[in-house]
N, CA, C and O atoms as a GROMACS GRO file, in nm:
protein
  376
    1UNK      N    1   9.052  29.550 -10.380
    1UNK     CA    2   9.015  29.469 -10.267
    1UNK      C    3   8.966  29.559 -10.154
    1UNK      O    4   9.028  29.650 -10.098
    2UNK      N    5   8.838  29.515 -10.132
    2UNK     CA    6   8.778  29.605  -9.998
    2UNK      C    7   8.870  29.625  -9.873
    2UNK      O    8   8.886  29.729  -9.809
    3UNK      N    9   8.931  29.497  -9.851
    3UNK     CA   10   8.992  29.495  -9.706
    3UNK      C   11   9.088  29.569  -9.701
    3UNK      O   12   9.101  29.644  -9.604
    4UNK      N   13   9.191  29.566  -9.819
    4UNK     CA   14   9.292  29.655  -9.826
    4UNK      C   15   9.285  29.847  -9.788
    4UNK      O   16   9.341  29.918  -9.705
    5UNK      N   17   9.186  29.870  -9.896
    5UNK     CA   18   9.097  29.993  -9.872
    5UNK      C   19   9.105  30.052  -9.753
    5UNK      O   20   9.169  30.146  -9.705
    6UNK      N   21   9.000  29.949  -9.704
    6UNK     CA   22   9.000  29.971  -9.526
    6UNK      C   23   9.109  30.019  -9.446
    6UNK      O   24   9.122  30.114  -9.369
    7UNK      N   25   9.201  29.907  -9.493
    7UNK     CA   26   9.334  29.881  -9.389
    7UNK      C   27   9.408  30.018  -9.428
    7UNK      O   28   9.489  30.075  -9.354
    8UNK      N   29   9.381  30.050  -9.518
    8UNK     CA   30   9.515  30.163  -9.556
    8UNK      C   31   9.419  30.324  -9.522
    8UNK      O   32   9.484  30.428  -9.505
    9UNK      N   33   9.272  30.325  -9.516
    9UNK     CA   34   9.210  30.385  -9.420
    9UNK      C   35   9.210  30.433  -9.292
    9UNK      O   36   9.151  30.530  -9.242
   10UNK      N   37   9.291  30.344  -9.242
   10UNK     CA   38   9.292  30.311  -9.039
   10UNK      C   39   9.216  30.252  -8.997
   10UNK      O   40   9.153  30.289  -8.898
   11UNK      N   41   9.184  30.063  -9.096
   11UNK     CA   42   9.090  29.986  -9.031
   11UNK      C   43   9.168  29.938  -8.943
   11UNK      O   44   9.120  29.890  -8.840
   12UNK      N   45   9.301  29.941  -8.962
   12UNK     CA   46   9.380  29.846  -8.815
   12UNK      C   47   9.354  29.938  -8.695
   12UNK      O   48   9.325  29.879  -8.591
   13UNK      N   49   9.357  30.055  -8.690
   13UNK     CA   50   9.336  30.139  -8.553
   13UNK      C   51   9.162  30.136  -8.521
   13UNK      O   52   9.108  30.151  -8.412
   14UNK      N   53   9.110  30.117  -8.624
   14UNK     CA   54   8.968  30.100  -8.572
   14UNK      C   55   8.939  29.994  -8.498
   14UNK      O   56   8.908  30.010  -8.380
   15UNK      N   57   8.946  29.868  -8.556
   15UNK     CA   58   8.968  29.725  -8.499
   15UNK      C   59   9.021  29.709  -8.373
   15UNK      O   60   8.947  29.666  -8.285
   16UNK      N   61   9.160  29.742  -8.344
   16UNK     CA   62   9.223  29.782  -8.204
   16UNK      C   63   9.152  29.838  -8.124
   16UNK      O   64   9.130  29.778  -8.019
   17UNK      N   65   9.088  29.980  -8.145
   17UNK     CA   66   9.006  30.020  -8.076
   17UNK      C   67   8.905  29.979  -8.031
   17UNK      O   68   8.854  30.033  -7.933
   18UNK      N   69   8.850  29.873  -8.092
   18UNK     CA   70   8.703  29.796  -8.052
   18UNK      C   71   8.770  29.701  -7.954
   18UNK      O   72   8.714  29.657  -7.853
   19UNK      N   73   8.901  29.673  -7.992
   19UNK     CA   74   8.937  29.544  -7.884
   19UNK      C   75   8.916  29.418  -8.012
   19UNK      O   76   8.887  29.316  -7.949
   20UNK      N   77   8.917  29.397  -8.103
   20UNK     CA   78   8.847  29.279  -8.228
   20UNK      C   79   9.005  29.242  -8.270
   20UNK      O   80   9.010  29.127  -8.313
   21UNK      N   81   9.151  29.317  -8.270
   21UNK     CA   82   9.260  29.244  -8.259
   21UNK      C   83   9.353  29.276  -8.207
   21UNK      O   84   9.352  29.390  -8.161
   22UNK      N   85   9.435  29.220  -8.195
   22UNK     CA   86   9.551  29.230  -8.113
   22UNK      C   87   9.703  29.323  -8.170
   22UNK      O   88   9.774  29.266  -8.253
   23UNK      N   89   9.735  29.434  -8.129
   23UNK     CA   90   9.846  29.482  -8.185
   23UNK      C   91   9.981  29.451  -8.245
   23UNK      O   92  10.057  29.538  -8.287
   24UNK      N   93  10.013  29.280  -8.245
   24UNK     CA   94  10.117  29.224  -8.279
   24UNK      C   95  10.024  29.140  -8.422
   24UNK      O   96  10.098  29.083  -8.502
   25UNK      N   97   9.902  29.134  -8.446
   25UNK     CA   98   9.889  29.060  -8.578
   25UNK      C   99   9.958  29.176  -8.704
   25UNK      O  100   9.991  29.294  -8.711
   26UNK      N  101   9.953  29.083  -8.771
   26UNK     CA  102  10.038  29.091  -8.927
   26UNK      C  103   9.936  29.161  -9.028
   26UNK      O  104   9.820  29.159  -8.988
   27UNK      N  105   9.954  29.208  -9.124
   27UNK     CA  106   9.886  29.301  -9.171
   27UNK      C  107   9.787  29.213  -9.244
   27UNK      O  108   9.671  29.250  -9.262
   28UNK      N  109   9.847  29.061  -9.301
   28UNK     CA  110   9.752  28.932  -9.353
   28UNK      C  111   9.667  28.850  -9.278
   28UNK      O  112   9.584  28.768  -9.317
   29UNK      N  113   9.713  28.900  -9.113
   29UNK     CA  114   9.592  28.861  -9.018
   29UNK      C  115   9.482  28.925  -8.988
   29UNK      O  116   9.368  28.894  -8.954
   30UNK      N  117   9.568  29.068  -9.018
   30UNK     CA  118   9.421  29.149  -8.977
   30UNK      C  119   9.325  29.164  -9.145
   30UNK      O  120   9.202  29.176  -9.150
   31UNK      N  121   9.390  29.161  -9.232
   31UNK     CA  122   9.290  29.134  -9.366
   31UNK      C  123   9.229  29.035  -9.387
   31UNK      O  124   9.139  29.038  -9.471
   32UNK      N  125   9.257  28.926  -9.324
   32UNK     CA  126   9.153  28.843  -9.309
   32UNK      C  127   9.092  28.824  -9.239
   32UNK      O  128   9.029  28.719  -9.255
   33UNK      N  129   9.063  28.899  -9.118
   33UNK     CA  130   9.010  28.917  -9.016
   33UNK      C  131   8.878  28.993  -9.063
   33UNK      O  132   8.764  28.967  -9.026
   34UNK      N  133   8.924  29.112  -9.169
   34UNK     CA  134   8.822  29.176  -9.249
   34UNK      C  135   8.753  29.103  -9.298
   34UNK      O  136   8.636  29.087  -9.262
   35UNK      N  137   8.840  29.005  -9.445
   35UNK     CA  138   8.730  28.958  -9.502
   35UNK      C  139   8.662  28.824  -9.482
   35UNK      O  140   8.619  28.750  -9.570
   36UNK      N  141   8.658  28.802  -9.316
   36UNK     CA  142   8.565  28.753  -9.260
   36UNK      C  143   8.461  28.777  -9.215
   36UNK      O  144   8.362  28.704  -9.217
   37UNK      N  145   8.476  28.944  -9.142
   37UNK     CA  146   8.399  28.968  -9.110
   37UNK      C  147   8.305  29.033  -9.224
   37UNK      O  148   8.214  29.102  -9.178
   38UNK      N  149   8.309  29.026  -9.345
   38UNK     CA  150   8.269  29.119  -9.440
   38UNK      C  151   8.120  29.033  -9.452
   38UNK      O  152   8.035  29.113  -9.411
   39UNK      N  153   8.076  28.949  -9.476
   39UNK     CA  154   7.901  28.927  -9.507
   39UNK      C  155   7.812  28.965  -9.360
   39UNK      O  156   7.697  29.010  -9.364
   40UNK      N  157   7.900  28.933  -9.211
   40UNK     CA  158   7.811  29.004  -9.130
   40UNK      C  159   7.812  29.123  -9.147
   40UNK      O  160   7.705  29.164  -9.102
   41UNK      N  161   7.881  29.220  -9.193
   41UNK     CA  162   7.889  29.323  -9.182
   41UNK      C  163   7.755  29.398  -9.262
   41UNK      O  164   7.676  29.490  -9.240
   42UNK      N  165   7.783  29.309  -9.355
   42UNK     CA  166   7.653  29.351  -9.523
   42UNK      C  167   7.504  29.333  -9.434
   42UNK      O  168   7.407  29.409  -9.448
   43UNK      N  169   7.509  29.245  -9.363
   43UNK     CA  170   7.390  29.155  -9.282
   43UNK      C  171   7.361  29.286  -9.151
   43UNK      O  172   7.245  29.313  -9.119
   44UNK      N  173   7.466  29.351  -9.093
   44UNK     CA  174   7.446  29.431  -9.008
   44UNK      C  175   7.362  29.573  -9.065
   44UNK      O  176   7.275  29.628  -8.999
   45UNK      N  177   7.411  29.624  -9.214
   45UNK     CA  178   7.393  29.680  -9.249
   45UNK      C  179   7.233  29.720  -9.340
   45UNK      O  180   7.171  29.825  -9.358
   46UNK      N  181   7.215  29.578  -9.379
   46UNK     CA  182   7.032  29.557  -9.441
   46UNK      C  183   6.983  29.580  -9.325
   46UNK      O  184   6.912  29.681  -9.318
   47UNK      N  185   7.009  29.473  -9.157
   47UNK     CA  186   6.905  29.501  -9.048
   47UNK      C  187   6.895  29.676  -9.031
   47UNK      O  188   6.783  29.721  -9.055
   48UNK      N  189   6.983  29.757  -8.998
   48UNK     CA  190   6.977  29.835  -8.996
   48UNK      C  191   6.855  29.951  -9.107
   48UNK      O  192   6.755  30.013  -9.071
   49UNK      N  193   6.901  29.944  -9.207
   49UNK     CA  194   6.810  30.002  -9.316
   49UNK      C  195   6.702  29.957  -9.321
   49UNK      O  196   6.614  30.041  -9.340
   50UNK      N  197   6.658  29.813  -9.308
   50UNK     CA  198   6.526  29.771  -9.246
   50UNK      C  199   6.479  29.882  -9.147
   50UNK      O  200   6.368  29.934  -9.160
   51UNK      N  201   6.578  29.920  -9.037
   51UNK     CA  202   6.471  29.911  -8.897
   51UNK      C  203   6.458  30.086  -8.934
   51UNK      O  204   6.367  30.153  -8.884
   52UNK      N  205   6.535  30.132  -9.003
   52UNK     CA  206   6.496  30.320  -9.039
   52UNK      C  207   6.381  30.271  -9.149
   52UNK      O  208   6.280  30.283  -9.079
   53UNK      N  209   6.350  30.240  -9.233
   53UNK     CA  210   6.240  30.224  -9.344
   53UNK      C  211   6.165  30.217  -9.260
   53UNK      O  212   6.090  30.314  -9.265
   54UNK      N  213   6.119  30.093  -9.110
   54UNK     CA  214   6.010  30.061  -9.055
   54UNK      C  215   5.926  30.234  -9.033
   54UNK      O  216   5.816  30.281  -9.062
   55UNK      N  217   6.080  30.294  -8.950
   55UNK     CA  218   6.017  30.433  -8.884
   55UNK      C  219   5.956  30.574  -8.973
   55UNK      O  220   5.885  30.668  -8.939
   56UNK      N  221   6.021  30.535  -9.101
   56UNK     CA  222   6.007  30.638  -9.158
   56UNK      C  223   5.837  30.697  -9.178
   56UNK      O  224   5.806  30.815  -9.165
   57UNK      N  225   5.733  30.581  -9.213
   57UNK     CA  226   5.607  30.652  -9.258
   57UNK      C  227   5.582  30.727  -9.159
   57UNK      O  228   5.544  30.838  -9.194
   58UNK      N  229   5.592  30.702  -8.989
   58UNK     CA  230   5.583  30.773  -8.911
   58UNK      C  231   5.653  30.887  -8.891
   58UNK      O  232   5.604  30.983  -8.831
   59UNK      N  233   5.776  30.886  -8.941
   59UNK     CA  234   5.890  31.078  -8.929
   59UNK      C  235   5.795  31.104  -9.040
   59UNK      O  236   5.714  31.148  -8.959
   60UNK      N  237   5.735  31.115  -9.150
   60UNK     CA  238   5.713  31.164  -9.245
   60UNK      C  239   5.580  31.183  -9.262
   60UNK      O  240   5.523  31.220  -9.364
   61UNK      N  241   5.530  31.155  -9.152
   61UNK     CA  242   5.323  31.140  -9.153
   61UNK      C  243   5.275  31.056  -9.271
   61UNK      O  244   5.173  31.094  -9.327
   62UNK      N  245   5.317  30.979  -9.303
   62UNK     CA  246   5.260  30.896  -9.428
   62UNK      C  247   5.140  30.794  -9.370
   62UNK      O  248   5.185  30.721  -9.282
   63UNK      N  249   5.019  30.777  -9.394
   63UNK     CA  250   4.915  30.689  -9.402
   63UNK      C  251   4.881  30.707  -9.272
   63UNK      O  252   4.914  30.802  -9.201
   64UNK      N  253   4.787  30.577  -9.232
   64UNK     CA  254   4.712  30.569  -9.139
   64UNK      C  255   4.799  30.610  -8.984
   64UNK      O  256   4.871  30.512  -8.965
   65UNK      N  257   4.819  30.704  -8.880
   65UNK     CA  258   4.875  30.676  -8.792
   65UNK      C  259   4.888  30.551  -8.647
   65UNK      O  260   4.974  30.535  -8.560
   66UNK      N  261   4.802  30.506  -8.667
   66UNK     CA  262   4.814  30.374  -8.596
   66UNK      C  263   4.879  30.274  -8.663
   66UNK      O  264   4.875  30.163  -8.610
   67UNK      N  265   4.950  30.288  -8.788
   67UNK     CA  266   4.942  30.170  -8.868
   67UNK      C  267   5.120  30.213  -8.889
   67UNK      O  268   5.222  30.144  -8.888
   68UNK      N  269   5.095  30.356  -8.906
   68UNK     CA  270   5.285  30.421  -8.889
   68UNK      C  271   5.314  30.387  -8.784
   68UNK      O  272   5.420  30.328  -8.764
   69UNK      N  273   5.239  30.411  -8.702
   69UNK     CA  274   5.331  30.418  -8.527
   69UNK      C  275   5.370  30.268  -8.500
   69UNK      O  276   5.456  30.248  -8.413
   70UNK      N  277   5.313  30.155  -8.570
   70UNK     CA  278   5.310  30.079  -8.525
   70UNK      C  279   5.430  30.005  -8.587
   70UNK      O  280   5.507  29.934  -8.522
   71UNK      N  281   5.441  30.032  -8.735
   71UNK     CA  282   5.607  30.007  -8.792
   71UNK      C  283   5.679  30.071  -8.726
   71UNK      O  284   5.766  30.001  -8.676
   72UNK      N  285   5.687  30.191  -8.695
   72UNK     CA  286   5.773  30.272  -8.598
   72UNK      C  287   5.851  30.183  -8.432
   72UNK      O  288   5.954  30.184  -8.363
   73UNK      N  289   5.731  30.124  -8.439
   73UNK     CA  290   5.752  30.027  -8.299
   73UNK      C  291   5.826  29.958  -8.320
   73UNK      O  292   5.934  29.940  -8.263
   74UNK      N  293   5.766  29.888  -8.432
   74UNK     CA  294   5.839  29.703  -8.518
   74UNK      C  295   5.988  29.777  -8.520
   74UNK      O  296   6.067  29.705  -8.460
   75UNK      N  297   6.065  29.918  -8.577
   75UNK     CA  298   6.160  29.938  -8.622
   75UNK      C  299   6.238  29.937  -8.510
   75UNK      O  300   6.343  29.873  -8.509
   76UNK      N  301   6.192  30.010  -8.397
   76UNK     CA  302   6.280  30.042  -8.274
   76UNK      C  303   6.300  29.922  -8.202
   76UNK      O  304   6.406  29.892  -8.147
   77UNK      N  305   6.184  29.844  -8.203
   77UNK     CA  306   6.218  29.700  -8.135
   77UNK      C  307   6.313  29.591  -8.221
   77UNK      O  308   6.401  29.520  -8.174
   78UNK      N  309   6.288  29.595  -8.301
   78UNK     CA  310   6.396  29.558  -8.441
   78UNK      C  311   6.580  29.593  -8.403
   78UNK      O  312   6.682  29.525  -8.393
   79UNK      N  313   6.541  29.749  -8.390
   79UNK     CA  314   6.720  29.812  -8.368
   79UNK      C  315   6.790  29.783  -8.213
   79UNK      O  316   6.910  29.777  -8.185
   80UNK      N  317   6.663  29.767  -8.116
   80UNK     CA  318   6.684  29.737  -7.983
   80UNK      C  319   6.730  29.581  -7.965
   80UNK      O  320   6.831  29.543  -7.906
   81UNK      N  321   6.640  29.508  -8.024
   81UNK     CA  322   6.711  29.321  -7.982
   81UNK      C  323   6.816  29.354  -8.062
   81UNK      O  324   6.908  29.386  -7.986
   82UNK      N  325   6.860  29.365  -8.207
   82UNK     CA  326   6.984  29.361  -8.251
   82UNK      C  327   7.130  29.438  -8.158
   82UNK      O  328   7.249  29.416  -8.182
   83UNK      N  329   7.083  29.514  -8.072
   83UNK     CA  330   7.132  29.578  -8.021
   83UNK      C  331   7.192  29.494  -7.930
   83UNK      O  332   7.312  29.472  -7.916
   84UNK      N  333   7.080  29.442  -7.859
   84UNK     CA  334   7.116  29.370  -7.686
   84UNK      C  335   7.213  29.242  -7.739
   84UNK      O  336   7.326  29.226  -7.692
   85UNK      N  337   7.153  29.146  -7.851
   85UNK     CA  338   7.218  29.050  -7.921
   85UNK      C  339   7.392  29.112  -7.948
   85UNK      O  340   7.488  29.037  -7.930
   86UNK      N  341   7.405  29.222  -7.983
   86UNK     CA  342   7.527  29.256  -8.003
   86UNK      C  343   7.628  29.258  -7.867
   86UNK      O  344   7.716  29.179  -7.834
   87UNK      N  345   7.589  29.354  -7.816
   87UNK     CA  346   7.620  29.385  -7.681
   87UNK      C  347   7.651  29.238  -7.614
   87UNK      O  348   7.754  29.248  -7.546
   88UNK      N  349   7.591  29.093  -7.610
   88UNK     CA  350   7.602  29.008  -7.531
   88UNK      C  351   7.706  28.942  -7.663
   88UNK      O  352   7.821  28.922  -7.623
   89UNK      N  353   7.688  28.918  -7.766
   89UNK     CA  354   7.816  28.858  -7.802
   89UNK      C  355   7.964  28.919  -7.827
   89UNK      O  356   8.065  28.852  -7.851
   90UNK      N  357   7.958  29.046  -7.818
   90UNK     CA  358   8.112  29.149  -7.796
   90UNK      C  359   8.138  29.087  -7.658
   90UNK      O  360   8.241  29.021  -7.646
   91UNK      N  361   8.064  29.100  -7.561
   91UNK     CA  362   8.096  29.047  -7.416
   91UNK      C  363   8.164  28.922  -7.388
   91UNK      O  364   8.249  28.913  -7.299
   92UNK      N  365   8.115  28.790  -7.490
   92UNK     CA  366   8.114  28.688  -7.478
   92UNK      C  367   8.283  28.687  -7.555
   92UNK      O  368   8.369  28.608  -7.514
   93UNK      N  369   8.311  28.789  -7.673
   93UNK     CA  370   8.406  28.756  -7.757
   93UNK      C  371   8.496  28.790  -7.696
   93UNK      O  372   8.601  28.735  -7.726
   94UNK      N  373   8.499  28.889  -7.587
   94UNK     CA  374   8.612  28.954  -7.492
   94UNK      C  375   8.639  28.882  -7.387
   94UNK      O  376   8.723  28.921  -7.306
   0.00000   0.00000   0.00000
């Protein structure tokens, strides 16, 4: 079980640290706390690899440079709204 993994990792001190639970939940609150959060997480993780693929033809000089720079753009603007989107719902969750 993934969550377990985690937990016996130091996902409970990670979690705490973000502020995402509270130091009196139970070790079956905070594992399901995991495997709730587990498909955004998968979802956090494609946007991400998306938005490095966008940049890469450009780190790597591949093809036309107006045409790299311009995925390069799509990628950073890509990692930037996901960003701000994050930032305003941690805010909202606190």
């Amino acid at each position: 079980m993934i969550g377990l993994r985690h937990y016996s990792r130091g996902g409970r001190d990670e979690l705490e640290a973000f502020g995402m639970i509270e130091k009196d939940w139970s070790k079956e609150e905070v594992l399901e706390k995991m495997m709730l959060d587990w498909p955004f997480n998968q979802v956090v993780m494609l946007q991400h690899t998306v938005g490095a693929m966008l940049c890469l033809p450009s780190l790597l000089g591949y093809g036309d440079v107006k045409w790299a720079s311009s995925l390069a753009c799509m990628g950073v603007l890509s990692e930037v709204g996901w960003e701000i989107e994050s930032v305003f719902e941690f805010g909202y969750i606190r």
